[in-house]
C-alpha positions in Angstrom: -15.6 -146.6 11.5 -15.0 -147.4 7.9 -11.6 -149.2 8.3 -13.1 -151.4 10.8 -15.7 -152.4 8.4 -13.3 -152.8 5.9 -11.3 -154.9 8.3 -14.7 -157.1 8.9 -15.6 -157.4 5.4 -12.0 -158.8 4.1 -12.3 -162.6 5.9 -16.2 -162.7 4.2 -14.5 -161.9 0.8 -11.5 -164.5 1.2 -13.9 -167.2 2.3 -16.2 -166.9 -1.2 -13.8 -167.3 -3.2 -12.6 -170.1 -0.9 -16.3 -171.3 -1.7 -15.8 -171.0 -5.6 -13.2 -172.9 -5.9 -14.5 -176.2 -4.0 -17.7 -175.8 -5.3 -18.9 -178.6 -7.8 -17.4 -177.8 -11.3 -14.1 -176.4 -10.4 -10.8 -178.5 -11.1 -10.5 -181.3 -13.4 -14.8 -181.5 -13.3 -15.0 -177.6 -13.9 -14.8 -178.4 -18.1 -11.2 -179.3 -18.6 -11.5 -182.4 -20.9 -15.0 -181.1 -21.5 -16.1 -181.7 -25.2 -19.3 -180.3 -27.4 -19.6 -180.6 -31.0 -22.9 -179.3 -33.1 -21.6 -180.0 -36.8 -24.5 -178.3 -38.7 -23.2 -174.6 -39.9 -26.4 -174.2 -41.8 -29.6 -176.1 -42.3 -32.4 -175.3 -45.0 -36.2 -176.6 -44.1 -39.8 -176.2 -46.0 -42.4 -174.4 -43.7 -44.3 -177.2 -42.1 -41.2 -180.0 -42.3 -39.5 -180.8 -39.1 -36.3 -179.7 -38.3 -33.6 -181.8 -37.0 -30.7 -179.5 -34.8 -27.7 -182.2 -33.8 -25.6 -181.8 -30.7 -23.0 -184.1 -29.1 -21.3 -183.7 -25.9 -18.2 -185.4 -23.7 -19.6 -188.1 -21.1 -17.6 -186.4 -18.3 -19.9 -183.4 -17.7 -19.9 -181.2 -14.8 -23.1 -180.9 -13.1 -26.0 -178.2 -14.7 -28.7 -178.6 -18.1 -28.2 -178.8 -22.0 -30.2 -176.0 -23.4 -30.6 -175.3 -27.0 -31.0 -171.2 -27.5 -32.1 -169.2 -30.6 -29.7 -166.2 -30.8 -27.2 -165.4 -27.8 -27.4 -162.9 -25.6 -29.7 -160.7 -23.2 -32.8 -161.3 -26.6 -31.8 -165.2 -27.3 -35.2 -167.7 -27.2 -34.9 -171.0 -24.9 -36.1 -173.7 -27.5 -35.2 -176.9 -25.7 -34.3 -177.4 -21.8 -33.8 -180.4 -20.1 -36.0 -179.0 -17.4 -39.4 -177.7 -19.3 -41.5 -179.1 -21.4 -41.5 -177.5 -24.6 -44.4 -178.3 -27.0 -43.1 -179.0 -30.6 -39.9 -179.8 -29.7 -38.4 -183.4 -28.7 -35.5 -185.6 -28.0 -33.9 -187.7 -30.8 -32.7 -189.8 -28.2 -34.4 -189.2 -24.7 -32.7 -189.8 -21.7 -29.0 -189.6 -23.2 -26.6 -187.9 -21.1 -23.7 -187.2 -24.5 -26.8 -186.9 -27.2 -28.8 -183.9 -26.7 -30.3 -183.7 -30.7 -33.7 -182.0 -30.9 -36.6 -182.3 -33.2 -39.2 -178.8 -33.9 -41.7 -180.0 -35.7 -44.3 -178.0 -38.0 -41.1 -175.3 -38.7 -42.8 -171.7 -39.9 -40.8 -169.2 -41.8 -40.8 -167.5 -38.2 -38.7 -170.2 -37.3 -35.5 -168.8 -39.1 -32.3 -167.7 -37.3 -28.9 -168.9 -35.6 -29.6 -172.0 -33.2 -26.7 -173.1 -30.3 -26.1 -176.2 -28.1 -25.7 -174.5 -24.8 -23.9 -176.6 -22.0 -24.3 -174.7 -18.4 -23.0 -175.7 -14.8 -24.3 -174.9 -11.4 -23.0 -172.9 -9.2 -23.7 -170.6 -6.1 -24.5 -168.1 -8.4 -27.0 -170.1 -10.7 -26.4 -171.6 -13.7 -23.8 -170.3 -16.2 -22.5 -171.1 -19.1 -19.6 -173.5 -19.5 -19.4 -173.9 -23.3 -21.8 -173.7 -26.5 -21.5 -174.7 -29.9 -20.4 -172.4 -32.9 -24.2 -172.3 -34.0 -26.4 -173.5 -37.0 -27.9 -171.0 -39.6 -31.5 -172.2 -40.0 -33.5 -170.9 -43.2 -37.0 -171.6 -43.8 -38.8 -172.4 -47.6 -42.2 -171.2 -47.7 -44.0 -172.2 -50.6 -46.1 -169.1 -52.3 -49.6 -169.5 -52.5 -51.9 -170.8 -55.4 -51.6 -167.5 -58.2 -55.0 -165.8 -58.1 -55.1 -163.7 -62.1 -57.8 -160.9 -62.0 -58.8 -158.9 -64.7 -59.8 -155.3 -65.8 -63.4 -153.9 -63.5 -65.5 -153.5 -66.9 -65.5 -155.3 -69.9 -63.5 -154.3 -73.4 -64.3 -155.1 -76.7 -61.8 -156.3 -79.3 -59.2 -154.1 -80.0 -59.1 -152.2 -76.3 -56.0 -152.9 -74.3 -56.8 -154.1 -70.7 -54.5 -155.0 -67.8 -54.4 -158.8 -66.4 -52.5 -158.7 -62.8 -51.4 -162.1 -61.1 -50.6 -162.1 -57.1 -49.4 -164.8 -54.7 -48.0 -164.6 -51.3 -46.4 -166.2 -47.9 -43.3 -167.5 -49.5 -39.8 -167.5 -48.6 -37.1 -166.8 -49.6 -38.3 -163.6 -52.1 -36.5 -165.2 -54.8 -39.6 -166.1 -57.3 -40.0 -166.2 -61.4 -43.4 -165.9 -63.2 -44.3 -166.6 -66.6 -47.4 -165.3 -68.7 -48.7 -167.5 -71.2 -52.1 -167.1 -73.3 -53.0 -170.5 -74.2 -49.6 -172.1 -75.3 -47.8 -169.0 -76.3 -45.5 -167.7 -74.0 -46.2 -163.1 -73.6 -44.4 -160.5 -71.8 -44.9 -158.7 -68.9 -43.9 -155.6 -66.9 -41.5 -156.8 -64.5 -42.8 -158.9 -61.0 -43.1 -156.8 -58.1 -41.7 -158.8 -54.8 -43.0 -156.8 -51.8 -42.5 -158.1 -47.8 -45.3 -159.8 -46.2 -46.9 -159.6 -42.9 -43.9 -161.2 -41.0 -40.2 -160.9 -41.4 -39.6 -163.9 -43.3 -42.3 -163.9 -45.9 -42.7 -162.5 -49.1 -45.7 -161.1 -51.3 -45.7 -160.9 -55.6 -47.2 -159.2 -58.0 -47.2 -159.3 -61.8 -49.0 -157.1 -64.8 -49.3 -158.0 -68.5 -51.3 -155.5 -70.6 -52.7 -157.1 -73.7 -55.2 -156.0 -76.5 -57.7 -158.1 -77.0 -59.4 -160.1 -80.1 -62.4 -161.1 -81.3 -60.7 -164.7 -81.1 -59.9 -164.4 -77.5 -63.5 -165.4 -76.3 -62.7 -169.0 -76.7 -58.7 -168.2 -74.8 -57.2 -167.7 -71.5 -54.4 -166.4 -69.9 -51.9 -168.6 -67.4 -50.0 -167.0 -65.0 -47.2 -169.7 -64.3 -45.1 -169.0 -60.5 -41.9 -171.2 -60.1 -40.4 -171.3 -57.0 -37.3 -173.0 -54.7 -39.7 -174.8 -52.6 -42.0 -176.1 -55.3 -41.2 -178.9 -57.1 -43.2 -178.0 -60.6 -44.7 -174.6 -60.8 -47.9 -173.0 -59.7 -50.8 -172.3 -62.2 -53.0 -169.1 -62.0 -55.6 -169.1 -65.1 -58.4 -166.4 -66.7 -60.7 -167.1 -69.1 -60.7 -163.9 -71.5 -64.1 -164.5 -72.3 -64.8 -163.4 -68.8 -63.2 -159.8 -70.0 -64.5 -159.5 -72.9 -68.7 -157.9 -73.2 -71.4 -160.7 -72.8 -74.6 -160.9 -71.4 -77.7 -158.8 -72.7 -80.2 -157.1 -71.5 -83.0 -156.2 -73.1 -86.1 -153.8 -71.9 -88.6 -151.9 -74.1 -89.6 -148.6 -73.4 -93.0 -146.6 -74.6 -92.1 -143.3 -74.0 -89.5 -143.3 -71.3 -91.7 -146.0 -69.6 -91.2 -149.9 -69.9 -93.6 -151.5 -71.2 -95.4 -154.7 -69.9 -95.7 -156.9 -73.1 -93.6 -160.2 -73.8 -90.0 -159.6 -75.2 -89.5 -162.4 -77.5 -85.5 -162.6 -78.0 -83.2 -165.1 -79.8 -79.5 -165.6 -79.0 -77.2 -167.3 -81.2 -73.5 -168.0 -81.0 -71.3 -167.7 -84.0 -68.3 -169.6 -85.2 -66.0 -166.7 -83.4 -67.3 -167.3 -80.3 -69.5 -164.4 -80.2 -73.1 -163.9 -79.8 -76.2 -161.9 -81.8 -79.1 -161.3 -80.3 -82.8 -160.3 -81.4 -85.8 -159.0 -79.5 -89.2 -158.7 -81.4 -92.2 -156.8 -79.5 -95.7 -156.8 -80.7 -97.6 -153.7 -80.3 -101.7 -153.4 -81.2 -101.9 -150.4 -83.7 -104.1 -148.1 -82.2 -104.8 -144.3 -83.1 -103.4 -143.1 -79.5 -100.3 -144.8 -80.4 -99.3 -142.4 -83.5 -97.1 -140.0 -81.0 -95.8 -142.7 -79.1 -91.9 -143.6 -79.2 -90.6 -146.9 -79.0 -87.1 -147.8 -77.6 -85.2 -150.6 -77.1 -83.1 -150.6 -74.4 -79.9 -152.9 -74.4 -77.7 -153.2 -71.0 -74.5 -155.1 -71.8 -73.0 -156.3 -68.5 -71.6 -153.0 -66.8 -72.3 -151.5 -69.9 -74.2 -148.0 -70.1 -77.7 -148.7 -71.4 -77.7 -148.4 -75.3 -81.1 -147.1 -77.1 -82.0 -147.6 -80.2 -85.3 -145.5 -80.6 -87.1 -143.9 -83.5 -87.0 -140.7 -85.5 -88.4 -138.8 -82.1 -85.6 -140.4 -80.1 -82.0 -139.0 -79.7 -81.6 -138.9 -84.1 -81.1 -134.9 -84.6 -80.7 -133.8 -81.5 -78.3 -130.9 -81.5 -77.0 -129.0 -78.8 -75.0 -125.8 -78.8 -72.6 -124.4 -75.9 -71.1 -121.5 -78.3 -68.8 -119.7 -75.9 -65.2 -121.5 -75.3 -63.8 -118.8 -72.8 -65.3 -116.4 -70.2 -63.9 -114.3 -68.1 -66.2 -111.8 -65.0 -65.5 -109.8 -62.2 -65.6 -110.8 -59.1 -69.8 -109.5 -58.0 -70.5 -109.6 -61.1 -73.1 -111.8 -63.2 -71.8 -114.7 -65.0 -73.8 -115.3 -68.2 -73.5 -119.1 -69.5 -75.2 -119.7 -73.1 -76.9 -123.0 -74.3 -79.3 -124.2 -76.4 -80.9 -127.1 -77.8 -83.2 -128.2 -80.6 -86.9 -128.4 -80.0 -87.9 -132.6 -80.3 -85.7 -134.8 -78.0 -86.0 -137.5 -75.5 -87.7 -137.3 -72.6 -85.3 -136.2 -70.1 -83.9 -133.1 -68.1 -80.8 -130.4 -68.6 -78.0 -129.4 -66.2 -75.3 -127.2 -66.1 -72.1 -128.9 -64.5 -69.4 -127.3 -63.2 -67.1 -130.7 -64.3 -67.3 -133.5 -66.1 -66.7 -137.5 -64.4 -67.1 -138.4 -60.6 -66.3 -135.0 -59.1 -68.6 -132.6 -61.5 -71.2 -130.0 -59.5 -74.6 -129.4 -60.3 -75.1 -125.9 -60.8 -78.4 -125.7 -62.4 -81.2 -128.2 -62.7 -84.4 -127.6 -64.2 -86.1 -129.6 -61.2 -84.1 -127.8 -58.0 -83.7 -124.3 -57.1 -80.0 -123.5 -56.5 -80.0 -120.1 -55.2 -77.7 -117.3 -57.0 -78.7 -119.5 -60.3 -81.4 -118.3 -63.0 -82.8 -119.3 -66.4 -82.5 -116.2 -68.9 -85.5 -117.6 -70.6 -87.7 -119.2 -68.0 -90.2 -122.3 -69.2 -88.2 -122.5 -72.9 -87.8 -125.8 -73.6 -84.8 -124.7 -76.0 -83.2 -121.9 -74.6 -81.2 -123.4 -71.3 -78.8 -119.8 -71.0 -78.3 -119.5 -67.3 -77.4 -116.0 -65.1 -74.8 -116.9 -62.0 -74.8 -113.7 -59.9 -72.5 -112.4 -57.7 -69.7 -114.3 -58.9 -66.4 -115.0 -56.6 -63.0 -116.4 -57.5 -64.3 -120.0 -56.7 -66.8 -120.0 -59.4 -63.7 -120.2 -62.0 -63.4 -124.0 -63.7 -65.1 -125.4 -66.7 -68.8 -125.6 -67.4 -71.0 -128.5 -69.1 -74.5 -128.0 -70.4 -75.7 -131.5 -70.6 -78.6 -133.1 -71.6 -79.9 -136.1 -70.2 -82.5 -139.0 -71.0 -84.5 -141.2 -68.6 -84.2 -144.5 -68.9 -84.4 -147.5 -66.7 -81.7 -147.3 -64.9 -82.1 -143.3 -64.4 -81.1 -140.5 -66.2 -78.2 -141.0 -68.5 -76.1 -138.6 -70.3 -77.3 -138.3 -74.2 -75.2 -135.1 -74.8 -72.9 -132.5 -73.5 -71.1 -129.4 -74.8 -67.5 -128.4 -75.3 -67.4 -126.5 -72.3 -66.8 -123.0 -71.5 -63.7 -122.3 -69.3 -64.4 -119.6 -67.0 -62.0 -116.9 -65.3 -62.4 -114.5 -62.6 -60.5 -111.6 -62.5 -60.5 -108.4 -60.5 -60.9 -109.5 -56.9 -62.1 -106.6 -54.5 -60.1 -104.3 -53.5 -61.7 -104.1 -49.8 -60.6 -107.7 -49.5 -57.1 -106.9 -49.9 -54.5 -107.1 -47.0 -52.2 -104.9 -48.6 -55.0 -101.9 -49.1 -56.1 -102.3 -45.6 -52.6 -102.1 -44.2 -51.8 -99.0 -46.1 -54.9 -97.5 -44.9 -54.3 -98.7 -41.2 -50.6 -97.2 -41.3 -52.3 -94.0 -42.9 -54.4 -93.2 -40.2 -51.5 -94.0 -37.6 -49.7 -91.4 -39.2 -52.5 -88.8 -39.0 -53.3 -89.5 -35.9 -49.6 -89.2 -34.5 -49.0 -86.3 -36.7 -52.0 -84.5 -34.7 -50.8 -85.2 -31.1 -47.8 -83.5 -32.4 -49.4 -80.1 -33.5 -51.4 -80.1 -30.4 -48.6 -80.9 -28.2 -46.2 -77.5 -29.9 -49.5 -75.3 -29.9 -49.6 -75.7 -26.0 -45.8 -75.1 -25.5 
């Protein structure tokens, strides 16, 4: 059975390839003679330009398309086809059967890569390729974006050192230069960070210059200069250091703790620097009841903390003592944590913190219960020592008494201590693995070590 098939199958073979070779294409019109030049090895266009791709081929063509292909291979991209209509892309000379240039306008820098003039002929088998050019390079400019200069979150005064940082993007290639200048005068700067962008072909910068500033600098700025191959004179980024440097006031007056509802008459006047001073006059009826009061002014200075400038029964004198630098407890025992203060201040309540900045804990307040905490002189209004009971390896770190006024805004720090650091030592010797182990294999060995004696006392 399978050599009779085989038998069958031979004439079927012999008359395809009988096929092949009279089909259209073979012989003299199969591509002997058959020309196709595309002269361009490499072409450079600006994002947004058009690009012009040139290919020429022989008059005496077999039959089958001109295609124009991004890439070769099983991945390549069909850009131009005789066939479909392609949006963006055009004839330079429609309806030429030899001229088969193309036009792709609005380029991106996603339009880079290695384009080829692809000539095909038809044949029982589809279309196949019967020659294509050597290919053209194509790389795509991108200009960068306008420079956009920030400067530091808060304000500085003179004489603080801040960081300026310039950024601009979506360029290509990464090859870029910046220049710092403040004012005229050329400054330097840590070196330019080039970083990839969202696509393949684009590119993202960043620069830093740290300066100090001046009293002077109010009236300055700072230029961040980008220079680029697609740009034609460089891109300016600028920031007025007057936006860094402390400005606008703020000013709220307080009768004890509590603003007061009376005109503020204040005065701002700009000196020669630059700079501003500022006056704020209240008038208050003298009355008897008003002999205890306390007056404060309250200055807010941008982001600024509130600044107070009250009288002799404000923050002048205050004292407060945190005497112990280093403790160190057993674990279940009682931490004792000493602080106290003088008897006249502010208006305002005191903590204990386990922490100073963002991350601190409150572990006493004199307006919450915290369980496990308590005041070793309860209702003194100088003697803020505080018991922690049942201590446990967690509690160790570094502890803050620190007072606080009200103002405005809310309670604001007015004073803290030094700190005492805190170690626990000691832990209990229940919670250890080891000891329970030791007692675990201690009873396996009694226990084994009876069976045994009961075991020989029978035999």
């Amino acid at each position: 059975m399978t050599m009779v098939w085989a038998t069958r199958a031979l004439p079927l073979a012999c008359l395809l390839l009988l096929l092949l070779r009279r089909a259209p294409g073979a012989g003299a019109q199969g591509g002997e003679g058959f020309e196709l030049q595309q002269p361009q090895d490499k072409v450079s266009v600006t994002a947004g330009e058009t690009l012009t791709l040139t290919c020429i081929i022989s008059s005496g063509s077999p039959p089958g398309p001109v295609r124009w292909l991004k890439g070769l291979g099983s991945g390549n991209q069909t850009i131009y086809d005789q066939t479909v209509y392609i949006p963006g892309v055009s004839r330079a000379s429609d309806g030429s059967n030899t001229n088969f240039t193309i036009h792709i306008r609005d380029v991106c820098p996603q339009d880079a890569g290695t384009y080829y003039c692809v000539k095909f002929k038809r044949s029982v088998l589809g279309d196949v390729v019967l020659r294509h050019g050597k290919g053209t390079e194509v790389s795509v400019h991108a200009k960068p974006t306008a420079p956009v200069v920030s400067g530091p979150g808060r304000r500085a005064g003179p004489g603080q050192s801040v960081p300026f940082t310039c950024t601009a993007g979506g360029f290509f290639p990464e090859d870029i230069r910046v220049k710092w200048l403040k004012d005229r005068t050329p400054i330097s700067a840590q070196q330019t960070r080039v970083t990839p962008g969202r696509t393949k072909f684009s590119y993202n910068m960043s620069s830093t210059v740290t300066m100090t500033l001046e009293v002077d600098d109010v009236r300055s700025q700072l230029i961040c200069e980008v220079q680029h191959a697609t740009l034609t004179a460089p891109l300016r980024g600028t920031y007025r250091l007057s936006q860094a440097l402390r400005g606008d006031v703020a000013v709220t007056w307080l009768e004890n703790g509590r603003e007061m509802k009376v005109e503020n008459i204040s005065r701002l006047k700009e000196t020669r620097q630059g700079l501003f001073k500022l006056s704020s006059v209240v008038e208050i009826k003298a009355l008897e009841e008003k002999n205890e009061s306390v007056f404060t002014c309250c200055v807010v200075h941008d982001s600024q903390a509130p600044t107070d400038s009250a009288g002799a029964q404000g923050s002048e004198g205050f004292e407060l003592q945190q005497p112990q630098d280093k403790v160190s407890v057993a674990v279940g025992k009682t931490l004792t944590l000493t602080c106290i203060t003088s008897s006249r201040g502010p208006a305002g309540p005191v903590r204990w913190l386990k922490g100073l900045g963002s991350g601190n804990q409150t572990i006493y307040d004199q307006t919450v219960y915290i369980p496990g905490v308590s005041r070793a002189s309860d209702g003194s209004n100088t003697n803020f020592t505080i018991h922690i009971r049942d201590v446990c390896p967690q509690d160790a770190g570094t502890y803050y008494c620190v007072k606080f006024k009200r103002s405005v805004l809310g309670d604001v720090v007015l004073r803290h201590g030094k700190g005492t650091e805190v170690s626990v030592h000691g832990a209990s010797l229940l919670s250890s693995p080891g000891l329970w182990l030791g007692m675990l294999l201690e009873k396996g060995l009694l226990g084994g070590l009876l069976v045994f004696l009961f075991k020989r006392g029978r035999a």
